[in-house]
Rosetta silent file (secondary structure, phi, psi, omega in degrees, C-alpha in Angstrom):
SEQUENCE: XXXXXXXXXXXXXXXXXXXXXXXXXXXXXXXXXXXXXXXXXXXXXXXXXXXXXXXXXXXXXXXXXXXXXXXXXXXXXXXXXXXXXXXXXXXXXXXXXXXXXXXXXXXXXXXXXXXXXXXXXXXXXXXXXXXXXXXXXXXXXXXXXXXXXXXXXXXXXXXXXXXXXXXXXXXXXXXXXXXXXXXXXXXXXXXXXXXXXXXXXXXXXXXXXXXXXXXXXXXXXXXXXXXXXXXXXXXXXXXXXXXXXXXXXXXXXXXXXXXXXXXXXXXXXXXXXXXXXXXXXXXXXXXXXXXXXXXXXXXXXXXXX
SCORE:     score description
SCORE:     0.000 S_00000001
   1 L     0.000  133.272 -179.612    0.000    0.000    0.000 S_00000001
   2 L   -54.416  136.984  178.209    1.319    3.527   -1.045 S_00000001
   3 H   -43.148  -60.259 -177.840    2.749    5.168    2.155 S_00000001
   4 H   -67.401  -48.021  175.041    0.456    7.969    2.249 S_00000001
   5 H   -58.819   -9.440 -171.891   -2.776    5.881    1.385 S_00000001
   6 H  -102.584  -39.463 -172.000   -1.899    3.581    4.835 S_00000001
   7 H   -69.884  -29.364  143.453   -1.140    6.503    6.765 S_00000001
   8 H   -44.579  -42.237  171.585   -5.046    8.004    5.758 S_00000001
   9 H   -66.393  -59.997 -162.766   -6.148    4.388    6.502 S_00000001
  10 H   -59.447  -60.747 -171.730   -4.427    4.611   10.022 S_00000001
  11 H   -46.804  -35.208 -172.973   -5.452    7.932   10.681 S_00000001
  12 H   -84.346  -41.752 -174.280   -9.124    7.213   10.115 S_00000001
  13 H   -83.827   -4.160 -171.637   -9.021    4.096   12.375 S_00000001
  14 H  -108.666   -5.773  173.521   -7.129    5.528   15.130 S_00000001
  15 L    61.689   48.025 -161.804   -9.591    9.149   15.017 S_00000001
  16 E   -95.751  174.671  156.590   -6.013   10.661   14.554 S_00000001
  17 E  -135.112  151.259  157.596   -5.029   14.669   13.466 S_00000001
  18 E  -113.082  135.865  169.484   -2.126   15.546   12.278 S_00000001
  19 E  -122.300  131.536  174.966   -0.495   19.125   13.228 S_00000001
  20 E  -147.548  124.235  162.674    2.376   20.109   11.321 S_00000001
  21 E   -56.110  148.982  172.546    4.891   23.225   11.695 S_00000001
  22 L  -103.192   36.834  145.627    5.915   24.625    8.423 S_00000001
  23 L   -43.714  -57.341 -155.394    9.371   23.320    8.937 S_00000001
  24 L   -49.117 -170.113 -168.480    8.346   20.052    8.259 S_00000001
  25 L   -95.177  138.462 -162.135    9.316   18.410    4.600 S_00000001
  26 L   -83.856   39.043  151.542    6.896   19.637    2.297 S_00000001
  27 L  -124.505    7.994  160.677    5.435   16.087    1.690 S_00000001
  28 L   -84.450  -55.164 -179.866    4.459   16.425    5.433 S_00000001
  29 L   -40.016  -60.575 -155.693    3.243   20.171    4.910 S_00000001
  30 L   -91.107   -5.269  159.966    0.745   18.951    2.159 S_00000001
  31 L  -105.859  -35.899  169.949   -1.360   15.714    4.116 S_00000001
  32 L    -9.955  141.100 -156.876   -1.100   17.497    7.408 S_00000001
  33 L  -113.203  -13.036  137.999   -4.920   18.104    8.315 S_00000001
  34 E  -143.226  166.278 -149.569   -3.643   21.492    9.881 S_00000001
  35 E  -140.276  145.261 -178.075   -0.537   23.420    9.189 S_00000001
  36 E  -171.251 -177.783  169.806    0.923   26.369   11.577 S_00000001
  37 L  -114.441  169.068 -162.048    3.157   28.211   13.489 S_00000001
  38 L   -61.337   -7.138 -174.959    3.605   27.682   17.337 S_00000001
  39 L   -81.852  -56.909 -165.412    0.426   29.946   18.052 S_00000001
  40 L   -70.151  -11.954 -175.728   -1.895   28.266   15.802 S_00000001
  41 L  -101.165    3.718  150.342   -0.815   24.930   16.648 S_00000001
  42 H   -72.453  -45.988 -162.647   -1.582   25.585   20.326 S_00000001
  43 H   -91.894  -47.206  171.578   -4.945   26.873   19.788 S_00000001
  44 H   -64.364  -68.524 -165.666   -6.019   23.699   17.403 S_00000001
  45 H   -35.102  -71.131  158.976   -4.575   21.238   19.706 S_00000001
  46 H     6.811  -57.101 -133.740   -6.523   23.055   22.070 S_00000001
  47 L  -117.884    0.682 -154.168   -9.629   22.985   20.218 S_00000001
  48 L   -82.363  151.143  172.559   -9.123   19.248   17.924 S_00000001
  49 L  -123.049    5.561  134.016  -11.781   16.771   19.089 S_00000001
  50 L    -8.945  119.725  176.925   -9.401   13.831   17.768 S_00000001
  51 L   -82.474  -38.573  161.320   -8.578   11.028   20.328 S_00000001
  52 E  -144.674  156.100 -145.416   -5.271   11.282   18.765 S_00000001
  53 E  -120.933  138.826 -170.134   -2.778   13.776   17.711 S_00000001
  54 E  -109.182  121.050  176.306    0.196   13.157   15.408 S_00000001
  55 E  -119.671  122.888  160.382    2.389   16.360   15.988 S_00000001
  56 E   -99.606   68.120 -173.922    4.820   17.022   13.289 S_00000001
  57 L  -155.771 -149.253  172.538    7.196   19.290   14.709 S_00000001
  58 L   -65.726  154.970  166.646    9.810   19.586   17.933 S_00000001
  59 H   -75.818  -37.408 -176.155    9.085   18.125   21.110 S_00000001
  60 H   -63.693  -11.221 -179.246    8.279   21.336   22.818 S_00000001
  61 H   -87.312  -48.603 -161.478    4.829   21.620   20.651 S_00000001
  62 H   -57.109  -16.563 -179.737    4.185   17.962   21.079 S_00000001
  63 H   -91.495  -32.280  159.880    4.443   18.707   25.084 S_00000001
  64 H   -55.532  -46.411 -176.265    2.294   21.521   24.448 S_00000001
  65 H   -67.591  -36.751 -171.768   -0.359   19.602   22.823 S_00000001
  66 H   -84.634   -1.717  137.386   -0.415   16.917   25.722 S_00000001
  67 H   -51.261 -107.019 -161.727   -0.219   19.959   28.295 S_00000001
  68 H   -60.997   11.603  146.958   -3.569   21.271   26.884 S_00000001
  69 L  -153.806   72.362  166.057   -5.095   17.720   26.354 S_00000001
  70 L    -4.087  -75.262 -145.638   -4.310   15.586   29.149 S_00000001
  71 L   -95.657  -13.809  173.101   -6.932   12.597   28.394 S_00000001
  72 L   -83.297  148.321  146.415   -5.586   12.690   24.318 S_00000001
  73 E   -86.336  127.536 -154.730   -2.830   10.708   23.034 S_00000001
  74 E  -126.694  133.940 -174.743   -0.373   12.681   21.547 S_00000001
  75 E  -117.960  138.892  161.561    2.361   11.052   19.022 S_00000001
  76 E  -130.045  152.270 -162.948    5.357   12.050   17.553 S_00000001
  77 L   -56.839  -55.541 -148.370    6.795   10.918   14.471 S_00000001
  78 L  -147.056  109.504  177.331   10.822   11.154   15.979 S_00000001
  79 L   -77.119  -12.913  164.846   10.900   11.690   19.936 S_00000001
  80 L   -48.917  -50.795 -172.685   14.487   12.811   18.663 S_00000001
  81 L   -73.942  110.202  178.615   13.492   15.979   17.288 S_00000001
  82 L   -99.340 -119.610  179.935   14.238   18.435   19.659 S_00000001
  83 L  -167.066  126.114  169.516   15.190   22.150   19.739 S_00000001
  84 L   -75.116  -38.927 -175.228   18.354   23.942   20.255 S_00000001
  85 L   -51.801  -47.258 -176.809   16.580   27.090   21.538 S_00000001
  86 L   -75.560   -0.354  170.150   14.549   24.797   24.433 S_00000001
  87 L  -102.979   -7.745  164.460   17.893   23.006   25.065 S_00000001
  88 L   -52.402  -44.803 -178.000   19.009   26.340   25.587 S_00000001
  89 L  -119.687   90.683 -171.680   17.631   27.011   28.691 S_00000001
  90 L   -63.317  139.099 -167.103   17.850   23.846   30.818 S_00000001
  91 H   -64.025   -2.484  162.190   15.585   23.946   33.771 S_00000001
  92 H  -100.979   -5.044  167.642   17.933   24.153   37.167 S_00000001
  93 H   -81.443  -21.752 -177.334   19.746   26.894   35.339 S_00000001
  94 H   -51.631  -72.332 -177.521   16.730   28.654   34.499 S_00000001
  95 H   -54.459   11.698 -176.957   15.352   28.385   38.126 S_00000001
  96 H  -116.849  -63.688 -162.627   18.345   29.727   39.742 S_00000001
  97 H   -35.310  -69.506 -160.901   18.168   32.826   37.030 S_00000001
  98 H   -48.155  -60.916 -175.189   14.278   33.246   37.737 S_00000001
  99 H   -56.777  -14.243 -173.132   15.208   33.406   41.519 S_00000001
 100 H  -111.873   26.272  161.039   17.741   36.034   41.295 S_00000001
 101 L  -130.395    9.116  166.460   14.815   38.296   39.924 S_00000001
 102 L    18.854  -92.236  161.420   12.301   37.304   42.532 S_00000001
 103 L   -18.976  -23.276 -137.213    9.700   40.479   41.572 S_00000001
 104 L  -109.912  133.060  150.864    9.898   40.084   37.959 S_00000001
 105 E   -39.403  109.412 -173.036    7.091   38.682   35.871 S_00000001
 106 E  -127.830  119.274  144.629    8.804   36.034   33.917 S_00000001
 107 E   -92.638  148.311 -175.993    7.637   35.209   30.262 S_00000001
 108 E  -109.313  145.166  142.829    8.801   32.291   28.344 S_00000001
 109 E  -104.032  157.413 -142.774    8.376   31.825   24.965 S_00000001
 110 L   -50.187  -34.220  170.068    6.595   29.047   23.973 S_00000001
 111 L   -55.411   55.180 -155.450    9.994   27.856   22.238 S_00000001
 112 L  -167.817  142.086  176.587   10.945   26.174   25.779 S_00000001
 113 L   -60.727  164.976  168.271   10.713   22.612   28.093 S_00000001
 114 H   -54.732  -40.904  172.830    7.231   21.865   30.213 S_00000001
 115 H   -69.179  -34.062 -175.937    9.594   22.487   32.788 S_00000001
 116 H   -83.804  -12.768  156.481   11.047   26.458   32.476 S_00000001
 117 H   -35.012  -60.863 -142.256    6.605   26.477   31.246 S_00000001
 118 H   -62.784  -38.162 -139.277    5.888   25.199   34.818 S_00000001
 119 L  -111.400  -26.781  174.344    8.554   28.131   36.355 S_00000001
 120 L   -92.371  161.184 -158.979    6.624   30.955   34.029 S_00000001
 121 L   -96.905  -48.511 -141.842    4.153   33.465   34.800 S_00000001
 122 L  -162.983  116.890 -157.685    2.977   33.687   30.987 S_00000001
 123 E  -107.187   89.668  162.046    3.825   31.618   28.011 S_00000001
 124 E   -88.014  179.278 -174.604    4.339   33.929   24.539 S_00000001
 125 L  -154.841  156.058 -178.327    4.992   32.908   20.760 S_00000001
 126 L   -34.988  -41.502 -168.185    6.700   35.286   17.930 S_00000001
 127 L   -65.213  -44.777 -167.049    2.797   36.066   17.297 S_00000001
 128 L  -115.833   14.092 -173.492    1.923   37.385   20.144 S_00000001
 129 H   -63.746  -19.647  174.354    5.034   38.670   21.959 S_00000001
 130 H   -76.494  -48.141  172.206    4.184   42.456   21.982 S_00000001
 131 H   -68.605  -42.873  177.049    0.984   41.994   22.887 S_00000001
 132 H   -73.035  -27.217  164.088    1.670   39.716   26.132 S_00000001
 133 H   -69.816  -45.498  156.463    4.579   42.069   26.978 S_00000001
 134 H   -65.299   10.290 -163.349    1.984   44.864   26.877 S_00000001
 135 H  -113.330  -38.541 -179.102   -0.538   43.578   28.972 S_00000001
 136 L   -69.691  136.010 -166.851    1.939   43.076   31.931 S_00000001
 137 L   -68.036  134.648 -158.195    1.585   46.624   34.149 S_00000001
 138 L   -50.979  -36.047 -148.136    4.622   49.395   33.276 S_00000001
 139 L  -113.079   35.885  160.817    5.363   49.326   36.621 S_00000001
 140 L   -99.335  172.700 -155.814    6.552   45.282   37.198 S_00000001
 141 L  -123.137  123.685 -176.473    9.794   44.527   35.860 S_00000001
 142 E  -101.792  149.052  172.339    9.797   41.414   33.259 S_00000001
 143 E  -115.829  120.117 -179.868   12.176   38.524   32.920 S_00000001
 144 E  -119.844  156.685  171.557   12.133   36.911   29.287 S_00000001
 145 E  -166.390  162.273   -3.154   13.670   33.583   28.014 S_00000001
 146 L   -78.928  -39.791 -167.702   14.842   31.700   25.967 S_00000001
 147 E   -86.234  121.680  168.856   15.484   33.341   22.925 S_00000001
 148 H   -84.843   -8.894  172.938   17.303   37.064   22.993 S_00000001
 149 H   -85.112  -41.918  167.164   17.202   38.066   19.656 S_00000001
 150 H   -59.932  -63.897 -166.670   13.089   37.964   20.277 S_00000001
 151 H   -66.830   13.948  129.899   13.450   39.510   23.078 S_00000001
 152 H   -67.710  -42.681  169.208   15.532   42.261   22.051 S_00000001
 153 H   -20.818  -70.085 -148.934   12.986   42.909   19.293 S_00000001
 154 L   -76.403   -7.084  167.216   10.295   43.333   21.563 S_00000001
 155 H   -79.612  -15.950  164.791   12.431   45.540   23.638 S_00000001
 156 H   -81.237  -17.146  143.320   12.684   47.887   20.692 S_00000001
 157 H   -69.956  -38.517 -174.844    9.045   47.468   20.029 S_00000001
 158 H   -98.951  -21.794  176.533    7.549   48.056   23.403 S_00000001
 159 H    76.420   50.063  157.667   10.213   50.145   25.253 S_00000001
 160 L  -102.096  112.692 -168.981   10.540   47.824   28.029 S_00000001
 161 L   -65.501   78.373 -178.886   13.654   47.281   30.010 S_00000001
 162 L   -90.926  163.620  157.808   13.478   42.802   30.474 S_00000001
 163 E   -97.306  150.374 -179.716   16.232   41.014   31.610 S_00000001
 164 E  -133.958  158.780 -158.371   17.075   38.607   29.173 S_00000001
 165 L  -101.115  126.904 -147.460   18.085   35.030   29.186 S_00000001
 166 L   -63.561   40.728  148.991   21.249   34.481   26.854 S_00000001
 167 E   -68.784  173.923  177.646   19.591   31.724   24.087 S_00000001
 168 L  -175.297  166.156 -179.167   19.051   31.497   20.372 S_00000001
 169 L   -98.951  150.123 -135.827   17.934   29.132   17.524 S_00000001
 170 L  -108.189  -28.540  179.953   20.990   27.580   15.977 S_00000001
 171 L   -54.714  -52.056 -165.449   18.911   28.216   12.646 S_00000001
 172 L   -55.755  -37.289 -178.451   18.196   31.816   13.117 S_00000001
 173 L   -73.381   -0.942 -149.696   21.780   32.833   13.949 S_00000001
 174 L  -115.187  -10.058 -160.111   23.504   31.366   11.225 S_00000001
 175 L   -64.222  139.754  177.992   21.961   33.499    8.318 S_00000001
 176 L  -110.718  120.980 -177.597   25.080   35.569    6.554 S_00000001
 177 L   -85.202   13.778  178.855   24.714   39.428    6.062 S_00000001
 178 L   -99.424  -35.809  174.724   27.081   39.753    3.785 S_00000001
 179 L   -79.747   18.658 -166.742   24.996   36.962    1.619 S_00000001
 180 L  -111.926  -44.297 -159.211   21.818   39.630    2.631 S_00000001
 181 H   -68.099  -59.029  168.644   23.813   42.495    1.065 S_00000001
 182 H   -19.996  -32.277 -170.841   24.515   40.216   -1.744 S_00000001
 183 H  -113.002  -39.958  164.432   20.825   39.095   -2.895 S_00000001
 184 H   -30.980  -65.051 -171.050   19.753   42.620   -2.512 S_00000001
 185 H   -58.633  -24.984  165.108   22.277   44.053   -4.629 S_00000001
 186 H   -74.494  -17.148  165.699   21.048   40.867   -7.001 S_00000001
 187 L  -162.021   82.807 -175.006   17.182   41.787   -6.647 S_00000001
 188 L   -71.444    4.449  169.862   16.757   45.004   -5.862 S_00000001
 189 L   -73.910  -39.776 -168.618   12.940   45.170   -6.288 S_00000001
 190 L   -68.865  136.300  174.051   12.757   41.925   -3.553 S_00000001
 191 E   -91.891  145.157  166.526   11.440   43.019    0.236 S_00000001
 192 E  -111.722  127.183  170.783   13.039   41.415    2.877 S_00000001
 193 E  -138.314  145.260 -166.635   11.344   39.769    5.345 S_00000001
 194 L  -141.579  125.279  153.755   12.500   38.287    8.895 S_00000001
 195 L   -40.836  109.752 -166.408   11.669   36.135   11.778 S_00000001
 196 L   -52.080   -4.745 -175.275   12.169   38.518   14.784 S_00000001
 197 L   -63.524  -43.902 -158.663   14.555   34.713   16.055 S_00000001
 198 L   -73.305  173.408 -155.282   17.209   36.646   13.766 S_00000001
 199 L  -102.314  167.997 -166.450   19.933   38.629   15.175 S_00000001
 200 L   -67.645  -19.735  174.462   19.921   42.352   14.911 S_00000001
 201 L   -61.519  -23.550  145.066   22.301   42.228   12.099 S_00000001
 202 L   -72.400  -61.808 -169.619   19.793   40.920    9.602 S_00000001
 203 L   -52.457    9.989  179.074   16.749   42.585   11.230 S_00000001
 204 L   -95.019  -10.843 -167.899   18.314   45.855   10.323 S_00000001
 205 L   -79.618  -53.894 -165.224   17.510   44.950    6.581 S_00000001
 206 L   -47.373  136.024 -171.719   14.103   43.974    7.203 S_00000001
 207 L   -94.661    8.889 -132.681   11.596   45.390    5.157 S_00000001
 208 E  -168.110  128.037  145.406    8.855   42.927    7.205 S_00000001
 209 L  -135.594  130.230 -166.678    9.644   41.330   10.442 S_00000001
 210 L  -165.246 -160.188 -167.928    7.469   38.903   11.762 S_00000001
 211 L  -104.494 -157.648 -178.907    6.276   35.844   13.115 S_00000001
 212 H   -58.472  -66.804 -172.182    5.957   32.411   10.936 S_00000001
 213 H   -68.287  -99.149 -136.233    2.446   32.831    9.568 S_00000001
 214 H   -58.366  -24.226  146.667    2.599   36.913    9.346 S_00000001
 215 H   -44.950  -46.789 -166.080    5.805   36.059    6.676 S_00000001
 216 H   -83.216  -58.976  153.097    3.623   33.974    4.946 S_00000001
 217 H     1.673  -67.073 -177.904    0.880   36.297    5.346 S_00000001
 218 H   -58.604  -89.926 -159.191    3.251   39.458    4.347 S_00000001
 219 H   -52.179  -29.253  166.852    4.227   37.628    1.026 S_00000001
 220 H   -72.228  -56.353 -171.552    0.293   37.060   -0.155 S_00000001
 221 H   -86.735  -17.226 -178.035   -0.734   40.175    0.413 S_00000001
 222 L   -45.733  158.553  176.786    2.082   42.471   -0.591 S_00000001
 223 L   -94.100   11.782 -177.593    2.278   43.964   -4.114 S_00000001
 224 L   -74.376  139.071 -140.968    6.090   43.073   -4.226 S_00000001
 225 L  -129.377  -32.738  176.682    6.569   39.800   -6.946 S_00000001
 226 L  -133.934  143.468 -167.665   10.477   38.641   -4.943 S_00000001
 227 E  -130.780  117.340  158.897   10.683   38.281   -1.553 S_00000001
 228 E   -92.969  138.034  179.658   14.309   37.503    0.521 S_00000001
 229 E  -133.873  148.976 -164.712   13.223   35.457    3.254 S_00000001
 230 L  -121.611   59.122  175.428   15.568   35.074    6.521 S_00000001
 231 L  -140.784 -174.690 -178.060   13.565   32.405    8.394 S_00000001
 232 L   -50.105  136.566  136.321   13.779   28.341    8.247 S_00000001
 233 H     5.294  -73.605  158.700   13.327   27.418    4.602 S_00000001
 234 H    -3.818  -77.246  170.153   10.421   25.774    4.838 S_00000001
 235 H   -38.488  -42.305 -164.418    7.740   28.099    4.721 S_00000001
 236 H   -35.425  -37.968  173.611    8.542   28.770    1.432 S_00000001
 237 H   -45.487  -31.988 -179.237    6.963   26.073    0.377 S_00000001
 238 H   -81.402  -55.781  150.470    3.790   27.272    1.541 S_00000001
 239 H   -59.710  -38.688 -165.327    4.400   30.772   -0.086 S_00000001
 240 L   -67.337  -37.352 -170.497    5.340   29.388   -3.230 S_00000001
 241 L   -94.504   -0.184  103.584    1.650   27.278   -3.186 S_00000001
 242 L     2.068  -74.264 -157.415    0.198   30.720   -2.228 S_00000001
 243 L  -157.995   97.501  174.382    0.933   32.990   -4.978 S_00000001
 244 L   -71.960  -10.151 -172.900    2.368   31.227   -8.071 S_00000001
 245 L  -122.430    7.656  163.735    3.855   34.390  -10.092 S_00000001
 246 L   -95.763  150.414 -175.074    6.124   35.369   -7.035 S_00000001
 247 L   -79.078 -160.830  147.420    9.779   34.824   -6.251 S_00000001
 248 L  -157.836  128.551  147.360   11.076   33.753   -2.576 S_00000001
 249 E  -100.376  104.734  151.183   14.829   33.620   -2.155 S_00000001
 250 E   -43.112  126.855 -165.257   16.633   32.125    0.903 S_00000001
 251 L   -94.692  143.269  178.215   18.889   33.492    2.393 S_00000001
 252 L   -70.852  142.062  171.714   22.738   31.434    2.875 S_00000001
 253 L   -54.676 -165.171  177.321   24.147   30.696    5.864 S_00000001
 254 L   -96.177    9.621  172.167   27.873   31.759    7.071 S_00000001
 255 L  -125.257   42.222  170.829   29.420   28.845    5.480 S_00000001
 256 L    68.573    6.992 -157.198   27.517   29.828    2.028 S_00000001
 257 L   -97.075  101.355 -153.825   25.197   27.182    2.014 S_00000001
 258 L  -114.950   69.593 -166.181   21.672   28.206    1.119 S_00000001
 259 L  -136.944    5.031 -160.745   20.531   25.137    3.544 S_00000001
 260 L   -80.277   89.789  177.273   20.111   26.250    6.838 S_00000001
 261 L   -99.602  138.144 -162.434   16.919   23.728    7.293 S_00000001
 262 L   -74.544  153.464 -169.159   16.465   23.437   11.191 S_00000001
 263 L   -88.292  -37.911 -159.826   17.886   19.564   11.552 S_00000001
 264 L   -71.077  -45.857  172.528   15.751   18.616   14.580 S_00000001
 265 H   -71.202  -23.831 -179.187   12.219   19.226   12.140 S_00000001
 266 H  -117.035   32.522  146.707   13.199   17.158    9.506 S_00000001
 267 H   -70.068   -9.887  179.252   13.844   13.948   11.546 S_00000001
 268 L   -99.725 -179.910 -170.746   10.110   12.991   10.972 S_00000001
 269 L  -170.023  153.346  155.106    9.248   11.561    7.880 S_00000001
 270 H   -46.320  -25.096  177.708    6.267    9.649    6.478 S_00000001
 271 H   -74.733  -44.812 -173.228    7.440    6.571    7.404 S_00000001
 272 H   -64.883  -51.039 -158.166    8.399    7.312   11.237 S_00000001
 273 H   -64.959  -42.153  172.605    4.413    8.904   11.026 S_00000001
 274 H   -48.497  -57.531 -174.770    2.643    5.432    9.735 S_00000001
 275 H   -49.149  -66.829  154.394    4.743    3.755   11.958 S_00000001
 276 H     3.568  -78.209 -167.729    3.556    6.289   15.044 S_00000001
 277 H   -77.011  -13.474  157.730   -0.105    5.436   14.371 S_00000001
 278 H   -55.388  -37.206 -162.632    0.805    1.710   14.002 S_00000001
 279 H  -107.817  -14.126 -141.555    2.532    1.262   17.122 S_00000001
 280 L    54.687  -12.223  172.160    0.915    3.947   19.100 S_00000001
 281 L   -80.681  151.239  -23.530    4.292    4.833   19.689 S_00000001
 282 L   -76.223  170.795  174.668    6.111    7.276   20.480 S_00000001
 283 E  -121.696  163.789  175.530    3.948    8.858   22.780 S_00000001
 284 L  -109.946  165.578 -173.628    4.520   12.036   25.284 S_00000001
 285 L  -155.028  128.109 -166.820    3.437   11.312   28.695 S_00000001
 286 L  -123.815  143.941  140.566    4.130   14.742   30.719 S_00000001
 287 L   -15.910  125.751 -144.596    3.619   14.410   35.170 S_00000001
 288 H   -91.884  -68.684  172.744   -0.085   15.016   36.109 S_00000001
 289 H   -23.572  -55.744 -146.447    2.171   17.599   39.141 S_00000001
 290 H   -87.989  -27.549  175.199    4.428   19.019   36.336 S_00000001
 291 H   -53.233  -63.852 -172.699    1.062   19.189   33.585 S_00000001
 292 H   -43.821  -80.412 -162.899   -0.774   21.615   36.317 S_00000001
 293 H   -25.535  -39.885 -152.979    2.126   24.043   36.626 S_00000001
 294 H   -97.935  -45.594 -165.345    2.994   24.419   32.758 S_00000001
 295 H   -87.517   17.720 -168.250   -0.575   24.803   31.853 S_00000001
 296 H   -90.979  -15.292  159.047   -1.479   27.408   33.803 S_00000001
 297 H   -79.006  -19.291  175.691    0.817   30.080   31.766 S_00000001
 298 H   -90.653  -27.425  168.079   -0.294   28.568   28.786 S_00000001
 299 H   -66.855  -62.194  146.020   -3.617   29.006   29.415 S_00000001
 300 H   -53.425  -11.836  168.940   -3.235   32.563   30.083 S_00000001
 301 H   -61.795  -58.699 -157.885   -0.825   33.213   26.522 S_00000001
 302 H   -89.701    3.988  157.915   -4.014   32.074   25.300 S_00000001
 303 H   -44.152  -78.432  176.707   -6.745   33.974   27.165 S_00000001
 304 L   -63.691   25.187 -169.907   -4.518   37.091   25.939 S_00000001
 305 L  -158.859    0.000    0.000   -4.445   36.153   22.677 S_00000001
């Protein structure tokens, strides 16, 4: 049986969904029964009436989705794929950080383990970081992690002094701004647009900066026909099936390589997913103790949002 017709067959007998990031490999991207960025793929899990959920992304969404639906099963294709940003902040260094700001309001973004969740006041995503950073009162003092290139954004959007917690995406960082001068000077008509993940040294270019979905977004509605885009690869795929008479360029990394595909999303594959809904395996299984803690900031991100 063709791979994809058994994995439809599975899917139907097991009352599965699949959620997929648009990292994944664009023969994930296209049977995926919804497709998103870390906001939207909170709020369907959320909202999926599925007994079980095939999450095609990182481990930190699949621990989201079984954090917001306890009583579901939640599968992942490759318990392997992980995150450099959420390996970033490991959780006794975190709590010794958190503690030596005692007052401070501390949002995580969403990009982070169940544990530094459990340890946050409020749970943000690229989408919504301005807004949950405004909502907290001018005169508490915020603590953000993991990533510092968001959170330097949002300190130059909102004019808020956080302390911030030294991480980054291994993707985001790697982008070369000398190969940014470069595809300008090669299409000067193309807008650049960037994932607020990137360091200020790109984001100085940007004509766009944004989360996953408002890139894709950005690129539909604009009247600009080439687009440089400084975020995982991926998406493109998604723009490209979008708007058919527009360009997208990638931008190269620092060893010239116009490749920087995050490694950790495209460990799943069709195969690892049939197997998933064959075996029931793998599954996430998060502490009933550790479940309360993390969803109660996640509940508010989404309250606020």
């Amino acid at each position: 049986m063709d791979l994809i017709d058994k994995l439809y067959k599975l899917k139907k007998e097991r009352n599965a969904v699949i959620l997929a990031h648009y990292y994944q490999d664009n023969s994930i991207q296209d049977i995926a029964d919804f497709l998103g960025d870390s906001l939207a793929l909170a709020q369907k899990a959320k909202q999926t009436d599925a007994d079980v959920i095939l999450f095609c992304g990182v481990r930190f969404m699949a621990e989201t989705a079984k954090i917001l639906n306890p009583t579901k099963i939640v599968l992942m294709p490759d318990l392997n794929a992980g995150c450099s940003l959420a390996d970033s902040a490991p959780a006794d260094k975190f709590e010794k950080w958190i503690h030596t700001y005692p007052d401070n309001v501390v949002i995580s973004y969403i990009n982070c383990s169940t544990e530094v969740k459990a340890m946050s006041d409020i749970i943000c995503t690229s989408s919504n970081a301005e807004k949950i950073i405004n909502s907290v009162p001018d005169d508490k003092q915020i603590c953000f992690a993991p990533d510092k290139h968001l959170g330097s954004y949002i300190i130059k959007k909102t004019g808020r002094d956080m302390v911030l917690w030294d991480g980054t995406c291994q993707v985001h960082i790697i982008f070369s701004e000398l190969e940014v001068i470069n595809l300008m000077n090669k299409h000067p008509e193309a807008l650049l647009i960037a994932h607020p993940e990137c360091p200020d040294n790109i984001l100085q270019y940007a004509d766009f900066v944004g989360s996953t979905t408002a890139l894709l977004n950005y690129s539909i509605n604009s009247d600009a026909k080439e687009f440089i885009v400084a975020t995982e690869p991926g998406i493109i795929h998604q723009m490209e099936k979008k708007v058919f008479d527009k360009k997208f360029y990638p931008i190269p990394n620092l060893d010239g390589c116009s490749c920087n595909e995050c490694p950790h999303m495209k460990l799943n594959t069709l195969e690892k997913m049939v197997a998933a809904l064959e075996n029931m395996q793998p599954e996430i299984f998060i502490p009933e103790e550790l479940r309360l803690k993390a969803i109660r900031p996640l509940e508010r991100m989404l309250e606020l949002s």
